[in-house]
C-alpha positions in Angstrom: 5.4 37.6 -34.0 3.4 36.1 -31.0 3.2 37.3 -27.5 5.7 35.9 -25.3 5.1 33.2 -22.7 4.1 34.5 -19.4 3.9 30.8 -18.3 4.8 27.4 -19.1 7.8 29.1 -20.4 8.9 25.3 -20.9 7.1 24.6 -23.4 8.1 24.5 -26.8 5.8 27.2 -29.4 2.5 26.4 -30.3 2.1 23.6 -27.1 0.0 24.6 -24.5 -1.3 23.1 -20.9 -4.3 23.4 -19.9 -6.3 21.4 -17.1 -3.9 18.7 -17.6 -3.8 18.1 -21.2 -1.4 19.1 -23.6 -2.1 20.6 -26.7 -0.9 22.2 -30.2 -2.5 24.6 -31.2 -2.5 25.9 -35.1 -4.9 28.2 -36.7 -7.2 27.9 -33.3 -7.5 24.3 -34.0 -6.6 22.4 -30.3 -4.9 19.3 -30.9 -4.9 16.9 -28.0 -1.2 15.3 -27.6 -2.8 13.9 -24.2 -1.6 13.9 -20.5 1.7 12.5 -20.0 4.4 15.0 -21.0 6.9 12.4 -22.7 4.6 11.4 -25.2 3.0 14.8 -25.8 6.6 15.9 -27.0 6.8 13.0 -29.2 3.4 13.7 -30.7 4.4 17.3 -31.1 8.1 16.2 -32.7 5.6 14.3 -35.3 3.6 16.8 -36.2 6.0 19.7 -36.2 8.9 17.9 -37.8 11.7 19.3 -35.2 13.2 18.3 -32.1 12.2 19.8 -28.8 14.9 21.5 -27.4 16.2 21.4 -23.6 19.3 23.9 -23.5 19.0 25.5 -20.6 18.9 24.9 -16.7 15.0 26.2 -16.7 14.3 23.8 -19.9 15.2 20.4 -18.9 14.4 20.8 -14.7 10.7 21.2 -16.2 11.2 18.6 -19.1 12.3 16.3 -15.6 9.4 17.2 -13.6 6.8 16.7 -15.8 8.4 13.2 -17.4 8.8 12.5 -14.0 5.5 13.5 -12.3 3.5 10.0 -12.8 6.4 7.8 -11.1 7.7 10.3 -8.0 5.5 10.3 -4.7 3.4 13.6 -4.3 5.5 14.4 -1.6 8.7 14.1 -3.7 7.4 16.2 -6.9 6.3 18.9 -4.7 9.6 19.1 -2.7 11.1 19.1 -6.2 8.9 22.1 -7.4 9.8 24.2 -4.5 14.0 23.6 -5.3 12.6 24.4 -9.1 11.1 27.8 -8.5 14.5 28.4 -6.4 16.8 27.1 -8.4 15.2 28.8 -11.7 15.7 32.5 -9.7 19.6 31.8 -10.6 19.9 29.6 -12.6 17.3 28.8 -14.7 18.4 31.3 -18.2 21.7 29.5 -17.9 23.2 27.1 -20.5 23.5 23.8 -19.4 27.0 23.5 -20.1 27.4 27.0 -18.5 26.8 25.9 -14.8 30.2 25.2 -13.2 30.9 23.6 -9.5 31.6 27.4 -8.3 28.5 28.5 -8.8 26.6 25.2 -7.3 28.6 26.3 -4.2 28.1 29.6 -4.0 24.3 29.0 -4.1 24.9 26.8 -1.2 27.0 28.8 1.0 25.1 31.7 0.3 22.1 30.2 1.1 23.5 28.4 4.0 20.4 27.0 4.7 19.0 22.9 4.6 17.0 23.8 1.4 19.8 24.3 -0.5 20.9 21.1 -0.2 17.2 19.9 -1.3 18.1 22.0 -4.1 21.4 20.9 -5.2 20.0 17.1 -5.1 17.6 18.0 -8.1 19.7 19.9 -9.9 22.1 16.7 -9.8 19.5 14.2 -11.1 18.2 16.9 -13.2 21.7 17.0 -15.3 21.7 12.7 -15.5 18.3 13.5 -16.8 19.4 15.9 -19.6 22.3 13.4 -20.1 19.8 10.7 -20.0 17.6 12.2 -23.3 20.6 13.5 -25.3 20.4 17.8 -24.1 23.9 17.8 -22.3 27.0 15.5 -22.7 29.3 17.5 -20.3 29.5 16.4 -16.9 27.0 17.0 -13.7 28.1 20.3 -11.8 26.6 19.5 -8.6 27.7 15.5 -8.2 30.6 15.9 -7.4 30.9 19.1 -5.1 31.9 17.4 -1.6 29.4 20.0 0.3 26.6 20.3 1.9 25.0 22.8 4.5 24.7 20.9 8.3 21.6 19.4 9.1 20.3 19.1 12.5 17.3 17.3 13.8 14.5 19.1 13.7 13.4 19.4 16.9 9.9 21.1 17.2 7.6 19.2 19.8 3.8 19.9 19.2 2.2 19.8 23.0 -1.6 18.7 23.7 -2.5 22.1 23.9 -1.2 23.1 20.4 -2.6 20.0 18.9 -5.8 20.3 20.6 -6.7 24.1 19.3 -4.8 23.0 16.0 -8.2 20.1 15.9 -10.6 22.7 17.2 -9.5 24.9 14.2 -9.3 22.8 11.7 -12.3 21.9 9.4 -13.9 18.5 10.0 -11.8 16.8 7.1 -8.6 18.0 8.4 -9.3 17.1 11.9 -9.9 13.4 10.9 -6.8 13.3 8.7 -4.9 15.0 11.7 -5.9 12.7 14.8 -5.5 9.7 13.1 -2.3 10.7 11.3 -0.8 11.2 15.1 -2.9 8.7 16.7 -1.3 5.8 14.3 2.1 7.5 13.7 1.5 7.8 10.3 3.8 9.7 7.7 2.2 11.8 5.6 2.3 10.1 2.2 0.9 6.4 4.4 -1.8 8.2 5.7 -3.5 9.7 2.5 -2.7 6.2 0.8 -5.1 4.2 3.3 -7.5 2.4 1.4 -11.3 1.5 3.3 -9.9 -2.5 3.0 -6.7 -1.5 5.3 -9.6 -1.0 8.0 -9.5 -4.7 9.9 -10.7 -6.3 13.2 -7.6 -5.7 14.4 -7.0 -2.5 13.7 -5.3 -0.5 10.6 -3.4 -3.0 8.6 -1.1 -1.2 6.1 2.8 -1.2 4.3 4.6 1.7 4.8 5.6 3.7 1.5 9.0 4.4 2.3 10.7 1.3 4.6 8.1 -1.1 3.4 7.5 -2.7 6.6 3.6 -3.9 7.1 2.1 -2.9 10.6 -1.0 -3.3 12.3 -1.7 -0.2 14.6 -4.3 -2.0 17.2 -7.5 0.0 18.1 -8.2 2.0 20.6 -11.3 3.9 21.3 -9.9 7.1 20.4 -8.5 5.8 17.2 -11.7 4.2 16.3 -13.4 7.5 16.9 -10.9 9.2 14.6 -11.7 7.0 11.5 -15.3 6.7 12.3 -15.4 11.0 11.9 -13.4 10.7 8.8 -15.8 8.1 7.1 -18.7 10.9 8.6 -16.3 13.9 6.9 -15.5 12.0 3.4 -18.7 9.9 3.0 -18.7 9.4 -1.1 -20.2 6.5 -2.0 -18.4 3.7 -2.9 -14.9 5.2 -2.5 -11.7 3.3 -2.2 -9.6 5.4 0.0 -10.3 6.4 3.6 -9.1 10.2 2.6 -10.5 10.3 -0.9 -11.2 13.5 -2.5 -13.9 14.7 -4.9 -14.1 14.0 -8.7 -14.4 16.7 -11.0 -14.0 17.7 -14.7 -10.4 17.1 -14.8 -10.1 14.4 -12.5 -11.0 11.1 -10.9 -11.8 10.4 -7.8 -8.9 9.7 -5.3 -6.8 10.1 -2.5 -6.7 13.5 -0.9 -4.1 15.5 -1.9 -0.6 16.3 -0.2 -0.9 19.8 -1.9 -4.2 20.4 -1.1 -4.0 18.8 3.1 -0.9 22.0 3.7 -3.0 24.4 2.3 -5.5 23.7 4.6 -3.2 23.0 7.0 -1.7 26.4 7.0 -5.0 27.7 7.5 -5.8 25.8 10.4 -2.7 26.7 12.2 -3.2 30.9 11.2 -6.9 30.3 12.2 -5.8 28.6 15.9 -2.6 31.5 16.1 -0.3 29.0 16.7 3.8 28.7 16.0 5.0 27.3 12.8 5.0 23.7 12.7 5.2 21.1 10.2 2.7 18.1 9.5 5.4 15.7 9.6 6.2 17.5 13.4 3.1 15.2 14.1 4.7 12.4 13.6 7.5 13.1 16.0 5.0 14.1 18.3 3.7 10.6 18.5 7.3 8.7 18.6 7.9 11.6 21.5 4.5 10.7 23.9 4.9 7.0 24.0 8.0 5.0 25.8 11.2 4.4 23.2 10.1 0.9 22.3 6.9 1.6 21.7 8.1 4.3 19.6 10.5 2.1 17.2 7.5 -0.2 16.6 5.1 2.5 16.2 7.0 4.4 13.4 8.6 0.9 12.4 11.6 2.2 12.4 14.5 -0.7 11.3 17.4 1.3 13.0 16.6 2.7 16.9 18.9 5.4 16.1 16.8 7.1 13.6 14.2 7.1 16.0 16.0 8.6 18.9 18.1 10.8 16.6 15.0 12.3 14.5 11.3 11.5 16.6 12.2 12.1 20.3 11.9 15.5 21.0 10.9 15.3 24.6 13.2 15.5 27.3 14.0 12.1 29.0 12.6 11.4 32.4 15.3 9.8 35.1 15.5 9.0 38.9 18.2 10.7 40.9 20.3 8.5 42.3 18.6 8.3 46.1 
């Protein structure tokens, strides 16, 4: 009998990952089944003669994620992966049919926390997904629970002064991504998706990924210096995005990585000894230092409320009366 699993637990026996390729192994011969996990259990179904199995909690989050990983936003997958390895600490040996409402509650109160309510979300649309491919036919524990832990706006305001030792501390590719990411009041996800052609006269022409609206953030000199050090600090020849990252063995060439921009982020903020903070914090930072008009258009924000609800963190400046 083989050794057990100490990762990819997932997986059913004789499939194994490795740099992004799945494989069957038999008799040390390595099988490609190829890089999208769907068809790789498809592949292995065909040459094994058996059904995968997803029967418990553990099983089908990871047979989600990784049908999934191709069509969510980086963003998304990796919030998702963080509810997985916390959702897999209680309930991940658990039969499918075994999770009830009470225990998706108690994990909530218990937790009392805004991250267990990122939680509960994909352990709802991980259950349609099992229901979805056949693994579970009972109903959804966590749909329809009428709780949730409160939410409040986060609030954090980053000052120059943090923002300027966060740029003095940060490498020279992080710096560019930084300033123009507040300069331009760019989300996240927008920002590493900015091609070299979304760099106009005008200024920088682009669609936002989640509201869809198309803006044009005009230049200014500081701006202009920002992109001009990031096409100094990624200078590959010939690349397509403005943030691109290298190739190498297991992949192409393209836009730098959410993943890999917090890691170095986290750095940058333990090298400068500053307070926790967020890179999205950024982003209210830059609907917080401009007037409340400016900031709607800026973030190109549909409803005003969100904006003064979620992105000004600054106190409001007002005359007395005489």
């Amino acid at each position: 009998m083989g050794r057990r699993r100490q990762r990819d637990r997932h997986l059913p026996r004789s499939m194994f990952l490795r740099a992004g390729t799945y494989y069957f192994v038999r008799a040390n011969k390595w099988t490609n089944l190829g890089k999208d996990y769907g068809r790789a259990l498809i592949q292995y179904a065909g040459i094994v003669g058996e059904r995968v199995q997803v029967t418990t909690v553990r099983d089908a989050i990871s047979h989600y994620l990784e049908s999934s990983a191709k069509r969510l936003k980086p963003s998304t997958l990796e919030g998702y992966r963080n509810s997985a390895a916390n959702l897999c600490k209680v309930f991940g040996e658990m039969a499918l049919g075994d999770v009830e409402p009470s225990h998706v509650y108690r994990y909530l109160v218990e937790r009392g926390d805004v991250q267990a309510n990122r939680d509960k979300a994909l352990l709802s649309v991980t259950y349609t997904h099992a229901r979805r491919i056949g693994a579970f036919k009972g109903d959804d524990p966590a749909k329809g629970l009428q709780y949730r832990n409160a939410e409040k706006p986060r609030r954090r305001y980053v000052t120059d002064e943090e923002f300027a030792a966060l740029v003095a501390a940060s490498p020279p590719k992080l710096s560019a991504v930084l300033r123009v990411t507040f300069l331009a009041g760019l989300r996240i996800g927008d920002a590493l998706a900015l091609r070299m052609d979304d760099l106009t006269d005008e200024g920088i022409a682009y669609q936002q990924g989640k509201a869809g609206a198309r803006l044009v953030v005009e230049w200014t000199p500081e701006l202009r210096e920002a992109v001009d050090d990031a096409k100094r600090a990624f200078r590959r020849f010939g690349r397509v995005h403005l943030f691109e990252g290298r190739q190498t063995r297991t992949k192409p060439a393209g836009p730098y990585t959410v993943s890999g921009l917090r890691a170095n982020f986290r750095r940058a903020l333990a090298k400068a000894g500053l307070p926790h903070m967020t890179l999205h914090d950024l982003r209210r930072k830059a609907g917080s230092d401009v007037e409340g008009d400016h900031a709607i258009k800026l973030l190109g924000h549909a409803d005003a409320k969100v904006t003064k609800r979620h992105y000004r963190a600054r106190a409001e400046r007002v005359k007395p009366v005489r």
